[in-house]
C-alpha positions as CSV (number, residue, x, y, z in Angstrom):
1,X,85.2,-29.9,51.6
2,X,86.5,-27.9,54.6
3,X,90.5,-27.2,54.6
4,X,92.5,-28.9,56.5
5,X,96.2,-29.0,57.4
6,X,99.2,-30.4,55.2
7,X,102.1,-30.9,57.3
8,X,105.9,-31.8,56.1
9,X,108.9,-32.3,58.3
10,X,112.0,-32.8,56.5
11,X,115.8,-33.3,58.2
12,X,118.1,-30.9,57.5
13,X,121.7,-30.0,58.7
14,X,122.7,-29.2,62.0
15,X,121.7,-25.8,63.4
16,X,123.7,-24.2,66.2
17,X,121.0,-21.8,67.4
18,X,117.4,-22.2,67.1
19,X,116.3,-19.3,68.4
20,X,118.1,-17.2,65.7
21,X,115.2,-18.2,63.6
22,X,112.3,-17.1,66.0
23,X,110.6,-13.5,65.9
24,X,112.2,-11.5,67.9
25,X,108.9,-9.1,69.3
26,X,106.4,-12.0,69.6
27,X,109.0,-15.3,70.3
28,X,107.6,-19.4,69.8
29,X,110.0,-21.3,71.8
30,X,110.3,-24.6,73.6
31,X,113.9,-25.4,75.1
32,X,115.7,-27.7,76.9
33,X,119.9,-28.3,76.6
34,X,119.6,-26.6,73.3
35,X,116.9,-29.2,72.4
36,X,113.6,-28.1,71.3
37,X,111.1,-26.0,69.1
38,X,111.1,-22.7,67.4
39,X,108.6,-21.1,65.2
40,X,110.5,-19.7,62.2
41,X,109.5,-16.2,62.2
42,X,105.5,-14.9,62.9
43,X,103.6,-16.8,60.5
44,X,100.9,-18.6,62.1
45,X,98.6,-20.8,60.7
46,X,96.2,-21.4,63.4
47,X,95.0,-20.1,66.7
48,X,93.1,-21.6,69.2
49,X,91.7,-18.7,72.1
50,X,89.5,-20.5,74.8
51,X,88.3,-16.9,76.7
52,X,86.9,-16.8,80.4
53,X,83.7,-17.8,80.4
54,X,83.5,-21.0,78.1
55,X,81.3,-23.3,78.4
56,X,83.5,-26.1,79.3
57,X,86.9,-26.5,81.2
58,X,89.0,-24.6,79.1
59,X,91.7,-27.0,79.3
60,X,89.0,-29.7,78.2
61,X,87.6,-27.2,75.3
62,X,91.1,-26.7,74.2
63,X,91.7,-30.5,74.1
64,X,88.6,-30.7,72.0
65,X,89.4,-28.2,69.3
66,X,93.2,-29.2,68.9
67,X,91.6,-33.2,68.7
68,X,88.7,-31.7,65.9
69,X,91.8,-29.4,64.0
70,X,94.6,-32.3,64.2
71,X,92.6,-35.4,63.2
72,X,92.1,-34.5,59.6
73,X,96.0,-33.1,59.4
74,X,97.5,-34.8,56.4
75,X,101.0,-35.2,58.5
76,X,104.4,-36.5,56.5
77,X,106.4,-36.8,58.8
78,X,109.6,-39.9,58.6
79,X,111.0,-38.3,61.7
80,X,108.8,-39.3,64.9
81,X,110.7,-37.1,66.7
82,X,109.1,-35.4,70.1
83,X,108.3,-31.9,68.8
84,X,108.1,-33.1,64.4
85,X,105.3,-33.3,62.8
86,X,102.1,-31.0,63.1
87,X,102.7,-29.1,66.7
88,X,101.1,-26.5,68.6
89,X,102.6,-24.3,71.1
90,X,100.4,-23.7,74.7
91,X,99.4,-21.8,77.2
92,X,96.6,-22.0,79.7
93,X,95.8,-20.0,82.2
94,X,96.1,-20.6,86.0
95,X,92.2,-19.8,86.8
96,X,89.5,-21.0,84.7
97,X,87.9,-17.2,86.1
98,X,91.1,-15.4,84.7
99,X,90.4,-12.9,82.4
100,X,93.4,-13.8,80.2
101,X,93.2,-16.1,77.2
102,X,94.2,-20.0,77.0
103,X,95.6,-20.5,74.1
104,X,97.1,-23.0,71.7
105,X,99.4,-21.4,68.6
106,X,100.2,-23.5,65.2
107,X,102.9,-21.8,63.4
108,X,103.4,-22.0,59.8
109,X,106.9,-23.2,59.5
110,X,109.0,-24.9,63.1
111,X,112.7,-25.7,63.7
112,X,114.0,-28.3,65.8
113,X,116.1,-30.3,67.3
114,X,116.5,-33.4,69.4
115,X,119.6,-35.2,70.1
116,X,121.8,-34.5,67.7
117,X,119.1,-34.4,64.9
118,X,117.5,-30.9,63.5
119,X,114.3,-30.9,61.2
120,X,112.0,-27.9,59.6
121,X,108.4,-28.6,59.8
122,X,105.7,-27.1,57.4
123,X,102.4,-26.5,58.4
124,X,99.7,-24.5,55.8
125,X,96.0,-24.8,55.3
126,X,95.4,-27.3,52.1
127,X,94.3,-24.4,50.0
128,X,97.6,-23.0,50.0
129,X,99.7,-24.1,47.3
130,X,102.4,-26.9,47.7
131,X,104.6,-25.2,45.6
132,X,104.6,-22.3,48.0
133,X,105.0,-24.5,51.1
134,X,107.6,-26.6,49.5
135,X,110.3,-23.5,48.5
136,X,110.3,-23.0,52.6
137,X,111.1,-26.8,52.7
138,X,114.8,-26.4,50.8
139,X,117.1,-28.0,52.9
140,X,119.5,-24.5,54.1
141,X,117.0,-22.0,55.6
142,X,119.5,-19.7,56.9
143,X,117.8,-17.3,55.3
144,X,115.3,-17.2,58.1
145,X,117.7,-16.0,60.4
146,X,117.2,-12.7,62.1
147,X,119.7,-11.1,63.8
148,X,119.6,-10.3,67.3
149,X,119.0,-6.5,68.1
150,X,120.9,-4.7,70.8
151,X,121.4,-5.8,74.5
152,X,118.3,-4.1,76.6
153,X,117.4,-3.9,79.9
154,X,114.4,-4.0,82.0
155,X,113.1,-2.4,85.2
156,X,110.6,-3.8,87.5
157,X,109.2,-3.2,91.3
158,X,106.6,-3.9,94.0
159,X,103.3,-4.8,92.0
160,X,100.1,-4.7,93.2
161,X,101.1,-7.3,96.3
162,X,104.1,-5.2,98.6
163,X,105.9,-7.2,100.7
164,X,104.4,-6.4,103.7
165,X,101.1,-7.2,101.9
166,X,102.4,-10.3,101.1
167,X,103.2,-11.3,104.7
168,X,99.5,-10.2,105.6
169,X,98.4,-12.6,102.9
170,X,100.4,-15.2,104.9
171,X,98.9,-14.7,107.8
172,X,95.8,-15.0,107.1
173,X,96.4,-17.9,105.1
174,X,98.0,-19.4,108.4
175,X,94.8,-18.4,110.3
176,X,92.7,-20.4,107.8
177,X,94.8,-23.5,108.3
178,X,94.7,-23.6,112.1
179,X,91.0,-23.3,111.7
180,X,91.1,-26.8,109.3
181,X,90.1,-24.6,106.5
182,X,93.3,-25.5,104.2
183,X,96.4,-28.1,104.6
184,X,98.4,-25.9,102.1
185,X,97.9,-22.9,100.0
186,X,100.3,-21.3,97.6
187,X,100.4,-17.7,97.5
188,X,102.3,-15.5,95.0
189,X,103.3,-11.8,94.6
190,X,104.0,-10.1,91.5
191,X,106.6,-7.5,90.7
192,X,105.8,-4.9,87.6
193,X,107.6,-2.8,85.3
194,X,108.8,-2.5,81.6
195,X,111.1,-2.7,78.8
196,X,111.3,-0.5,76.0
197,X,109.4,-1.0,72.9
198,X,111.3,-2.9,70.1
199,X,113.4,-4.9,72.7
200,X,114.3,-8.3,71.0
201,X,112.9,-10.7,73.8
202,X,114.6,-13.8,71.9
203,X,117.2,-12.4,74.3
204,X,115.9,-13.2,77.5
205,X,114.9,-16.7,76.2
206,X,118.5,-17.0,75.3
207,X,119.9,-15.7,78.9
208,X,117.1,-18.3,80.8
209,X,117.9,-20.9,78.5
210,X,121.8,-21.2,79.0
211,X,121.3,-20.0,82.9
212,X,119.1,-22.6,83.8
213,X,120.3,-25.2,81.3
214,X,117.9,-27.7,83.3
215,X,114.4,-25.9,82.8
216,X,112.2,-25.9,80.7
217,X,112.8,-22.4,79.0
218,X,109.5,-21.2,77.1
219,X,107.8,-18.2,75.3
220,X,104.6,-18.4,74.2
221,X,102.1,-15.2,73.0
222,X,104.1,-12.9,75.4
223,X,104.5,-15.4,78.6
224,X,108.6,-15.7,79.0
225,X,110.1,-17.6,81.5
226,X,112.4,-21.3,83.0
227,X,110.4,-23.7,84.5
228,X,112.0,-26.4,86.7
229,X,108.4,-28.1,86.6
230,X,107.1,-30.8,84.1
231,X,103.4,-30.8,84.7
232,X,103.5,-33.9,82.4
233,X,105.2,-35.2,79.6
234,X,103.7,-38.2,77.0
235,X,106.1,-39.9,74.8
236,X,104.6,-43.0,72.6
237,X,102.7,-43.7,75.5
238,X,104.7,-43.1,78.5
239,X,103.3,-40.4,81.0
240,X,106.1,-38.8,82.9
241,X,105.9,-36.2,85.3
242,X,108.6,-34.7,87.7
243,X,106.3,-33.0,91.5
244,X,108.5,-29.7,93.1
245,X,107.6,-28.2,96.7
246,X,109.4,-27.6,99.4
247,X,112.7,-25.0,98.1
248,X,115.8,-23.6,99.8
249,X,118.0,-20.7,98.3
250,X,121.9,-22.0,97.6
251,X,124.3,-21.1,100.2
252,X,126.9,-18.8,99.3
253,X,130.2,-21.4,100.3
254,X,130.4,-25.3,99.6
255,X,130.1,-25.8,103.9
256,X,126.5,-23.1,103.5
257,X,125.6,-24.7,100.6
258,X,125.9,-28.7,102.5
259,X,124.1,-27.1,105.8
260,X,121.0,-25.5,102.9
261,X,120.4,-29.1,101.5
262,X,120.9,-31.0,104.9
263,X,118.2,-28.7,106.0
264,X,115.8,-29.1,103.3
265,X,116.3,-32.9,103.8
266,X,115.1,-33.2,107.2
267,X,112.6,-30.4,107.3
268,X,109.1,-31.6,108.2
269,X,107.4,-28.4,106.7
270,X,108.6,-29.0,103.3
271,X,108.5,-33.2,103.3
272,X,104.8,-32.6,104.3
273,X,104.3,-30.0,101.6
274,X,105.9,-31.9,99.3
275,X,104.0,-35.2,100.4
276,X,100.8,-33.4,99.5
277,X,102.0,-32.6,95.8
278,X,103.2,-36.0,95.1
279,X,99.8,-37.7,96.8
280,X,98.1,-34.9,94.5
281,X,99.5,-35.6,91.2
282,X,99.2,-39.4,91.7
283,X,95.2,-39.1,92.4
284,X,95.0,-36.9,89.1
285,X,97.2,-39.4,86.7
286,X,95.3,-42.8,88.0
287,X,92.2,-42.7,86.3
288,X,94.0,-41.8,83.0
289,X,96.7,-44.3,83.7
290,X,98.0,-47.8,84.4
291,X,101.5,-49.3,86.1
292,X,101.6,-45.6,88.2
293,X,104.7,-45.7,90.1
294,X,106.8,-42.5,92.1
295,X,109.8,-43.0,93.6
296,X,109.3,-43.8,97.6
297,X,111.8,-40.7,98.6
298,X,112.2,-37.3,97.4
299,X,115.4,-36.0,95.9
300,X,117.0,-32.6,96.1
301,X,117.0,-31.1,92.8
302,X,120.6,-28.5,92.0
303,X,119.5,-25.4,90.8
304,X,122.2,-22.6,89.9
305,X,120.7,-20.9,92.8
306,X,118.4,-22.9,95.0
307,X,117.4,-26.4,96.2
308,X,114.2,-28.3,95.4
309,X,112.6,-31.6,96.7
310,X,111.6,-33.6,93.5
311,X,110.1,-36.8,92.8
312,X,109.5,-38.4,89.6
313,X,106.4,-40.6,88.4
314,X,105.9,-42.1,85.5
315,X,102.8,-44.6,84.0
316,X,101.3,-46.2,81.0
317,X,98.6,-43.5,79.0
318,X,95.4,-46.0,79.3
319,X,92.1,-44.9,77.9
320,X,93.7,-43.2,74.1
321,X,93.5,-40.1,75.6
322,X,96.4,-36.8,75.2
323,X,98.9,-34.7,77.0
324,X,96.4,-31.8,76.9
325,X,93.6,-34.2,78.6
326,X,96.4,-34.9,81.2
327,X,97.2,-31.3,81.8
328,X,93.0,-31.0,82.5
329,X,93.3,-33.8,84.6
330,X,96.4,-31.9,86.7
331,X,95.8,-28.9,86.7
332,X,96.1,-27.1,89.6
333,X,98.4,-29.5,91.5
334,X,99.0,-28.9,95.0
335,X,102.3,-27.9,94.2
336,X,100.8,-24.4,92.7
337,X,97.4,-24.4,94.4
338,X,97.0,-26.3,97.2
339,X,95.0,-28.8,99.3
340,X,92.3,-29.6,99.1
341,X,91.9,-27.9,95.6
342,X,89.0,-26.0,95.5
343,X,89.5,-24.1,99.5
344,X,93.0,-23.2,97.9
345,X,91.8,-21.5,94.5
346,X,89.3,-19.7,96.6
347,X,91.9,-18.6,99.1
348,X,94.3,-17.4,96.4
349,X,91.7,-15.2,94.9
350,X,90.6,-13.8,98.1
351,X,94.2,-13.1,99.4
352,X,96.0,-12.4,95.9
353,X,95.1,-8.5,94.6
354,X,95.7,-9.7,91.3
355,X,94.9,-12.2,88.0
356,X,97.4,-14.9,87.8
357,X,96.7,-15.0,84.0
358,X,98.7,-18.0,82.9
359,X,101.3,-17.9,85.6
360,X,101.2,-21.4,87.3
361,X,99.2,-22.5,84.7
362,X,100.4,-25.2,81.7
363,X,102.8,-24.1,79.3
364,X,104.5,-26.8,76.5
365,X,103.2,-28.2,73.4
366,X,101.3,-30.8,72.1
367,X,101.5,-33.1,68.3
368,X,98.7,-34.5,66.3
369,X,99.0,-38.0,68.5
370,X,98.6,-36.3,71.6
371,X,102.5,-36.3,72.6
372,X,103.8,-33.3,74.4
373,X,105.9,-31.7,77.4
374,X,104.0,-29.2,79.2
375,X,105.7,-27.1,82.6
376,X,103.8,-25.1,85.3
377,X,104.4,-21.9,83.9
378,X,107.2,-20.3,86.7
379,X,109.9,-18.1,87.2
380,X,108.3,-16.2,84.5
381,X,106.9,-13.4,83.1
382,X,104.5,-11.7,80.8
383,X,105.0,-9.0,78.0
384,X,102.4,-6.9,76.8
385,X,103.3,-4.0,74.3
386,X,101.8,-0.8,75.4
387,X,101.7,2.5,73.5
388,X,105.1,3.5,75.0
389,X,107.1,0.4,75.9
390,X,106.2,-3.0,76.9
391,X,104.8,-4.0,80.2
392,X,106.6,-6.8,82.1
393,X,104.6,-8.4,85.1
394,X,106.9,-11.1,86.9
395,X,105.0,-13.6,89.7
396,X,106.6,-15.7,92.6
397,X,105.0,-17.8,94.9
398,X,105.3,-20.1,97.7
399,X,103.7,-23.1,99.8
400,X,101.8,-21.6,102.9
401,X,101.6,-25.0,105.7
402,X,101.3,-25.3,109.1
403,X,104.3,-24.0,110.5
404,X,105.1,-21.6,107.6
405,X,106.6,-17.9,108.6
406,X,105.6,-15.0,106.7
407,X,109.0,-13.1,106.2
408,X,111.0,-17.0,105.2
409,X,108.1,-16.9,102.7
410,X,108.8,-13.5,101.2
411,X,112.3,-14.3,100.8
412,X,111.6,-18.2,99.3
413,X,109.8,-15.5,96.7
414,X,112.8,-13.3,96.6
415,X,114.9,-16.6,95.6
416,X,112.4,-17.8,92.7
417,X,112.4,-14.2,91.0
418,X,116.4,-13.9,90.8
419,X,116.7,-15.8,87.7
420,X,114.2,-13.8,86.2
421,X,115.2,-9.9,87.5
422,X,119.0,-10.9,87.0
423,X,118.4,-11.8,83.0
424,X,116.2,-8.7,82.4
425,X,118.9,-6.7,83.8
């Protein structure tokens, strides 16, 4: 008989800081308010790598290996708490051409937390021994902790799209939609540099985390970053899913900061924009989904240093189906891509010098039922050791409509790296 997974979630007291329990060079995390998920240290029981090149969708193949891996789990779990139980931390890539790795990460032993109620969750292969899987079950696993190591700083600049080569990019994104090529494209930059080797990056998650207390704050094999973005989130049934486009930095008084949203508000550019990323996520969810309802108006959504239009859907999961097999079904929205779909993918690898990897692709995690929360992977980064220190590479992007200017764009890409460059600094 093959092995399969044992799983046990046990309550436990309250824990202040999750993270303090993460590995500080290669950081699980999945935050929220201090709510969330942490690997306990680098343990990992299982890893799922869908390369470029699979014969499949990747997200679709990824769906299929975690459905093959987590319906034979043998799962105690009391709790039935978002994030207990057998879980998997995700990453996919942007591009099904991109020549990084999608990827889905079981840890051997998880943390969490949600509303007001921590847990530790064990996950080992069932010919490990229970008696070794139940000592890292005891009830006070401070011993896990790791402290944090020093304060570091990073250093990044132009990458391999300048500013001025970004505004080209613009352009001739413009030119395509005049000639009915495109409605909407979304074109990023990137920004590259390094930290120095040994830097404990459980620090930046901590400095995104209680910056942007309203994002989704995530690290997941090396991608770092605060996402204001749910892709999709399935609870016991209940798809959610929160559409962003159309964004205006804060002003810098209360009267600037009135005239910023006021603006956004009325501005036809960004309504339209935003009006193709709601209609966009809506046709994805339908065929998965029943009782489909958005709200009929956008709202602005307060960020500590810009505005977003937001709407929220939400829908009953119909055909048994799971988060990751939503996130296939999403992926790319308009709200990253474009519309229609395919023009915009092929734009953005024609007019972006570089792989996306997993930027604006899903990031989250998903349990043996299918639950999850998964974010478009933004305002982030990844890290990649290198012989000397480790490599950062930071991405930005905004929607290109009718209408748009190429230097508002660069600085709507100036706006969405801040929190980013201000916490590696």
């Amino acid at each position: 008989m093959s092995s399969r997974l044992v799983v046990e979630t046990r309550e436990i007291d309250p824990v202040e800081d999750l993270l303090a329990y993460a590995d500080p060079a290669r950081p699980l995390a999945w935050l929220r308010r201090g709510d969330g998920i942490v690997a306990v240290g680098d343990d990992v029981v299982e890893t799922i790598r869908i390369p470029a090149g699979a014969a499949s969708m990747r997200s679709a193949a990824i769906a299929a290996a975690w459905r093959d891996l987590a319906q034979d789990a043998e799962i105690d779990d009391d709790l039935g708490l978002p994030g207990s139980g057998l879980v998997a931390f995700g990453a996919l890539t942007f591009d099904e051409d991109s020549a990084a790795d999608s990827i889905l990460v079981v840890p051997a032993l998880v943390v969490g937390r949600h509303h007001g109620r921590t847990w530790l969750t064990r996950i080992r292969s069932s010919s490990t021994s229970a008696s070794t899987a139940h000592s890292a079950l005891e009830p006070q696993p401070e011993a896990s902790t790791i402290a944090y190591g020093p304060h570091w700083a990073g250093t990044v600049g132009p990458g391999a799209q300048s500013p001025q080569g970004y505004q080209d990019s613009v352009r001739q994104a413009l030119g395509r939609i005049v000639n009915g090529e495109l409605s909407k494209v979304v074109l990023a930059r990137d920004l590259t540099g390094s930290v120095p080797a040994g830097s404990d990056l459980r620090r930046l998650v901590r400095a995104l985390s209680t910056g942007y207390p309203d994002t989704w704050a995530f690290a997941v094999d090396g991608l770092i970053g605060a996402s204001p973005e749910t892709l999709v989130t399935v609870q016991q049934r209940t798809v959610t899913a929160r559409v962003l486009a159309g964004t205006i930095g804060r002003g810098a008084d209360a009267d600037a900061d009135t005239a910023a949203s006021a603006h956004l508000a009325s501005s036809t550019k960004d309504l339209d924009e935003h009006e193709y990323a709601v209609q966009s996520v809506l046709a994805s969810l339908r065929p998965h989904t029943r009782v489909l309802a958005a709200s009929e108006q956008p709202f602005l959504l307060k960020l500590p240093n810009l505005f977003h239009l937001a709407t929220d859907v939400e829908g009953e999961l119909a055909d048994g189906g799971s988060s990751l097999d939503l996130v296939g079904a999403l992926h790319p929205t308009a709200a990253v891509a474009g519309t229609p779909t395919s023009a915009a993918i092929a734009a953005i690898r024609e007019l972006e010098p570089f792989d996306r990897g997993r930027y604006a692709g899903p990031v989250g995690w998903v349990d043996a039922a299918g639950n999850g929360e998964w974010a478009i992977a933004l305002r982030c980064a990844q890290f990649s050791p290198a012989e000397a220190d480790i490599t950062v590479t930071a991405y930005a992007g905004a929607g290109i409509v009718a209408g748009s200017d190429p230097e508002s764009e660069l600085l709507e890409t100036r706006v969405k790296f801040r929190p980013l460059v201000d916490a590696l600094a």
